[in-house]
C-alpha positions as CSV (number, residue, x, y, z in Angstrom):
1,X,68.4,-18.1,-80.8
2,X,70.4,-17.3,-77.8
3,X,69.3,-15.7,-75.0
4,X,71.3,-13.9,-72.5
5,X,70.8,-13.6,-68.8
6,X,71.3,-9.9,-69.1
7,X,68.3,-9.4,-71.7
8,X,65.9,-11.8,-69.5
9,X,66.8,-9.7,-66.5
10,X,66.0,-6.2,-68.7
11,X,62.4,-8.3,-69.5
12,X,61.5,-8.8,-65.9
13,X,59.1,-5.8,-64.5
14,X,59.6,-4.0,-61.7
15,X,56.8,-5.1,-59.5
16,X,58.0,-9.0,-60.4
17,X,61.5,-8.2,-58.9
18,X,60.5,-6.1,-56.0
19,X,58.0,-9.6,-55.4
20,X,60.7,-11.9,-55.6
21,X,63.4,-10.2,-53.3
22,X,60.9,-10.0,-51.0
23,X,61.0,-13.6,-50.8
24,X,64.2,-13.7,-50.3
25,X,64.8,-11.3,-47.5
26,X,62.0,-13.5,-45.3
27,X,63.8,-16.7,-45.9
28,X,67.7,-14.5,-45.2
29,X,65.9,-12.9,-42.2
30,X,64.9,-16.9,-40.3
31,X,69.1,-17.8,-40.5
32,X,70.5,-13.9,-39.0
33,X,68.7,-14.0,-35.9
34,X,71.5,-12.1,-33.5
35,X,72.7,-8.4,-32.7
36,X,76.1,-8.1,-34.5
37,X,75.2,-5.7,-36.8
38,X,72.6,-3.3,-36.9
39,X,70.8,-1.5,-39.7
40,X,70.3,3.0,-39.6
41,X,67.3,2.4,-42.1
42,X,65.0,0.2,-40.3
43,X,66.6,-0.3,-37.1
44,X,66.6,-3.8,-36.9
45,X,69.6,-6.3,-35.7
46,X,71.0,-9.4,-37.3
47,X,74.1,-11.7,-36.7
48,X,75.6,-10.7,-40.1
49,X,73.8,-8.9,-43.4
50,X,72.8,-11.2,-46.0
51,X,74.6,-11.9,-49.4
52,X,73.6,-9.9,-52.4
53,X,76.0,-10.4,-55.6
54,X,78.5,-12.1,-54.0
55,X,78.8,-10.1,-50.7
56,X,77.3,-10.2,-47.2
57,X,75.8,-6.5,-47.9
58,X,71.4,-6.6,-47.4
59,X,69.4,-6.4,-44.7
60,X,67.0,-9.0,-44.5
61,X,64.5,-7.0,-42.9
62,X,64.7,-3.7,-45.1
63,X,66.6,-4.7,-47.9
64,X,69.0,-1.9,-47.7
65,X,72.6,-2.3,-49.2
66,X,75.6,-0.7,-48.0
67,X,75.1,2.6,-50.2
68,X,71.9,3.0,-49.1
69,X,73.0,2.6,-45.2
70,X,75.9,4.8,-45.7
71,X,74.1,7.7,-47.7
72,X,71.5,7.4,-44.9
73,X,74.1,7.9,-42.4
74,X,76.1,10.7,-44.6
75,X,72.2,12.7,-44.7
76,X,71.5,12.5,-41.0
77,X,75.1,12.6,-39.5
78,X,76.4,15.5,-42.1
79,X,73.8,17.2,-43.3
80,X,71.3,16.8,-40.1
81,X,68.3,15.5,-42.1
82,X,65.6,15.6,-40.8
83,X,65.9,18.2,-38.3
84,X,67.6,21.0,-40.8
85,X,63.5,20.4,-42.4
86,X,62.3,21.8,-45.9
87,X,61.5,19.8,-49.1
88,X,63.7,17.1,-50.1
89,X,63.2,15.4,-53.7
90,X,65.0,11.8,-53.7
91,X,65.2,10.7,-57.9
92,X,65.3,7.2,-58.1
93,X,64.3,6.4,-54.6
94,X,65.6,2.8,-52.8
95,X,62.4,1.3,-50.6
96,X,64.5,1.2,-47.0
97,X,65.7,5.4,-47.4
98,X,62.1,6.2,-48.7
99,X,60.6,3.7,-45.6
100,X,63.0,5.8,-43.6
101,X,62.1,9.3,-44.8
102,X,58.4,8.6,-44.4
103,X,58.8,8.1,-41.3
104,X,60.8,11.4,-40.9
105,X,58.9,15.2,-40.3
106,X,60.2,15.9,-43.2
107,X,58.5,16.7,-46.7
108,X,59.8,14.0,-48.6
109,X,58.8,13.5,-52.4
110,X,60.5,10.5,-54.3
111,X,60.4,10.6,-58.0
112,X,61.3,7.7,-60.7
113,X,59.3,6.9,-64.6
114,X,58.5,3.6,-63.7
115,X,59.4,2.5,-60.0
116,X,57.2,1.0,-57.5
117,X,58.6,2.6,-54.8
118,X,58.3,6.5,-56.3
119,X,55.2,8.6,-55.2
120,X,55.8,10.7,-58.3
121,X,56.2,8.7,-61.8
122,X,58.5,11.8,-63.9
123,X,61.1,11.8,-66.2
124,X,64.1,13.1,-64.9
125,X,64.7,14.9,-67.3
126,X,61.4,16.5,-67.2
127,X,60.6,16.8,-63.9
128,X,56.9,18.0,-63.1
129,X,58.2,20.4,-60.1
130,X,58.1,24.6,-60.1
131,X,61.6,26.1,-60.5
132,X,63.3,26.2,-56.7
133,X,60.5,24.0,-55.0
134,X,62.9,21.7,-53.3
135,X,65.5,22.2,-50.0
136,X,67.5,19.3,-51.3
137,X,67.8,16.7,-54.0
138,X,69.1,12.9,-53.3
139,X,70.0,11.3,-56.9
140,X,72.0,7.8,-55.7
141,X,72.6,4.8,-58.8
142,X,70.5,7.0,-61.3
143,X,72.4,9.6,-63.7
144,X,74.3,6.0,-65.0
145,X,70.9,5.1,-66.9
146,X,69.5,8.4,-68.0
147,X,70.9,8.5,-71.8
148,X,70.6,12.6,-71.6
149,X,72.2,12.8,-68.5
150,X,72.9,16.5,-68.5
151,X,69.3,17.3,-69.2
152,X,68.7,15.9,-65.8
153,X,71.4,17.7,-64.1
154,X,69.7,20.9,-65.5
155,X,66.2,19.9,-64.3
156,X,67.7,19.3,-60.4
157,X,69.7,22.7,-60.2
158,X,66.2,24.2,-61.9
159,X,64.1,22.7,-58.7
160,X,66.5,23.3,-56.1
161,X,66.8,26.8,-54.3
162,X,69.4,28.6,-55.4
163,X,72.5,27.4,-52.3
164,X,70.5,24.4,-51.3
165,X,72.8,20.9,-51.2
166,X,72.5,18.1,-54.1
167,X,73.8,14.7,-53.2
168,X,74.7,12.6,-56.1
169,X,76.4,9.1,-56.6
170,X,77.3,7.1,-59.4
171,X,78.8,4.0,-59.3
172,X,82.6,3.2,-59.2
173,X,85.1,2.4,-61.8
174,X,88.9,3.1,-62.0
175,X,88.2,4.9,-65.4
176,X,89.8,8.4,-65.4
177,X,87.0,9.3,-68.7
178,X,83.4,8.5,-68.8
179,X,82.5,5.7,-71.5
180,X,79.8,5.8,-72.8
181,X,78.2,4.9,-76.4
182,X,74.6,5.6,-77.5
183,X,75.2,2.7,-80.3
184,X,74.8,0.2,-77.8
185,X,71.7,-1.0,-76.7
186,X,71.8,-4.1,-76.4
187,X,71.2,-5.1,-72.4
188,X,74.2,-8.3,-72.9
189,X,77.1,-5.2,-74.2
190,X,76.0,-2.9,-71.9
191,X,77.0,-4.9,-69.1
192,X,80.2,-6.1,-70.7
193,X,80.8,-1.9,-71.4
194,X,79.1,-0.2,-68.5
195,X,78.6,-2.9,-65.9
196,X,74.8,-3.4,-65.6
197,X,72.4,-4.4,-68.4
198,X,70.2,-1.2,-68.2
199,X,73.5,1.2,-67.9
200,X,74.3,3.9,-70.4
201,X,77.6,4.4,-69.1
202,X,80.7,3.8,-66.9
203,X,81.4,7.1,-65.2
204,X,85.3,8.0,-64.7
205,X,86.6,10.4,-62.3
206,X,85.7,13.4,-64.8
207,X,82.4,12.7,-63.8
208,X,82.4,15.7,-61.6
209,X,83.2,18.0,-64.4
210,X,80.1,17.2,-66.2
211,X,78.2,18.6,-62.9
212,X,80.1,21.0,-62.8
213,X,79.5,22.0,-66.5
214,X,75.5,21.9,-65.5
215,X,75.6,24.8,-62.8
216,X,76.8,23.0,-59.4
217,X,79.7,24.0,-57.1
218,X,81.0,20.3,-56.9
219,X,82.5,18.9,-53.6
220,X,84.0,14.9,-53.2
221,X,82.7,13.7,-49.8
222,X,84.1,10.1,-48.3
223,X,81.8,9.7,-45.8
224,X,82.7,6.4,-43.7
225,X,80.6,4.3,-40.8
226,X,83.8,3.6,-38.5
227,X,81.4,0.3,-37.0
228,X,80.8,-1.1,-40.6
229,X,83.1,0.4,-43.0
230,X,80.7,1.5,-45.3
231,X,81.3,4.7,-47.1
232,X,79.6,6.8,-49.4
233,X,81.7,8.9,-52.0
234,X,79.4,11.8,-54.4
């Protein structure tokens, strides 16, 4: 029997991966001592990120990627988190933007079913919150492995109050319609079809429709970092 690498990587648990990049970033962090680039998240300064799939994008002292950097920037810079306060609910929550919010005055709740890193273990499509409990909802690299999708749309216009600002980002592809098939569940063919082994879909630029369709007024924002280049498009 064959195995592939993308059903051994579905096999690992959480807590195993979070352990071994970990590692990783300690050993990255001895060989970027320096102060060429600098990291919103945690702060910290290194001669040059450290390589994650192929690109010189982590920081080896938060772990942070480039999305995660530039939505942190697109939350404080645009939409003056913390100081514009309330109750902000982040869905599938990265370590370095929850480390960062925790350190925020801020009432920050982060929400995932199985991660590490989430206070609250919910379904997303079930979330365990009163209707318009929340000033703002962060959902970043999560709606692309939720098989009912729309459900969870419903359940974050349900907690947020009505007017309050949503945040959402999926990853990119140069489709112009969403693929996705509920057939396939098998972690190898859904990276060849969606691009990750525990993806449900490829989003295309209808995307925004299927928002739409669940009750937001939906806005594209390109949000860039002019000393990085990093952007964040939701």
């Amino acid at each position: 029997m064959v195995v592939s690498l993308a059903s051994l990587k579905a096999a690992v648990p959480p807590r195993y991966k979070q352990a071994a990049r970990r590692v990783f970033l300690r050993a990255a962090a001895l060989g970027t001592t320096g102060s060429a680039v600098s990291c919103p998240c945690c702060g910290r300064e290194w001669s040059h990120f450290a390589r994650f799939h192929g690109h010189q994008e982590q920081c080896p002292g938060c772990g942070s990627l480039m999305r995660q950097r530039a939505l942190l920037l697109l939350l404080r810079d645009r939409y003056g988190l913390p100081e514009r306060g309330g109750r902000v609910l982040h869905v599938g929550p990265s370590r370095a933007v929850a480390s960062w919010f925790e350190r925020q005055p801020v009432d920050y709740v982060s929400a995932d079913l199985d991660s590490p890193v989430a206070r609250v273990h919910a379904d997303a499509t079930d979330l365990p919150f009163e209707d318009a409990s929340f000033d703002f909802v962060i959902c970043v690299h999560v709606l692309e492995h939720i098989p009912d999708d729309r459900k969870a749309l419903s359940e974050f216009l349900r907690v947020l109050r009505p007017g309050s600002p949503a945040v959402f980002q999926v990853p990119p592809s140069d489709l112009e319609s969403t693929r996705e098939d509920a057939t396939v569940t098998d972690p190898h063919e859904r990276e060849l079809l969606f691009g990750q082994y525990d993806h449900v879909r490829l989003c295309g630029a209808d995307y925004p429709d299927r928002i739409r369709e669940a009750g937001f007024d939906v806005a594209r924002l390109h949000f860039f970092d002019p000393d990085s280049g990093e952007a964040v498009t939701g």
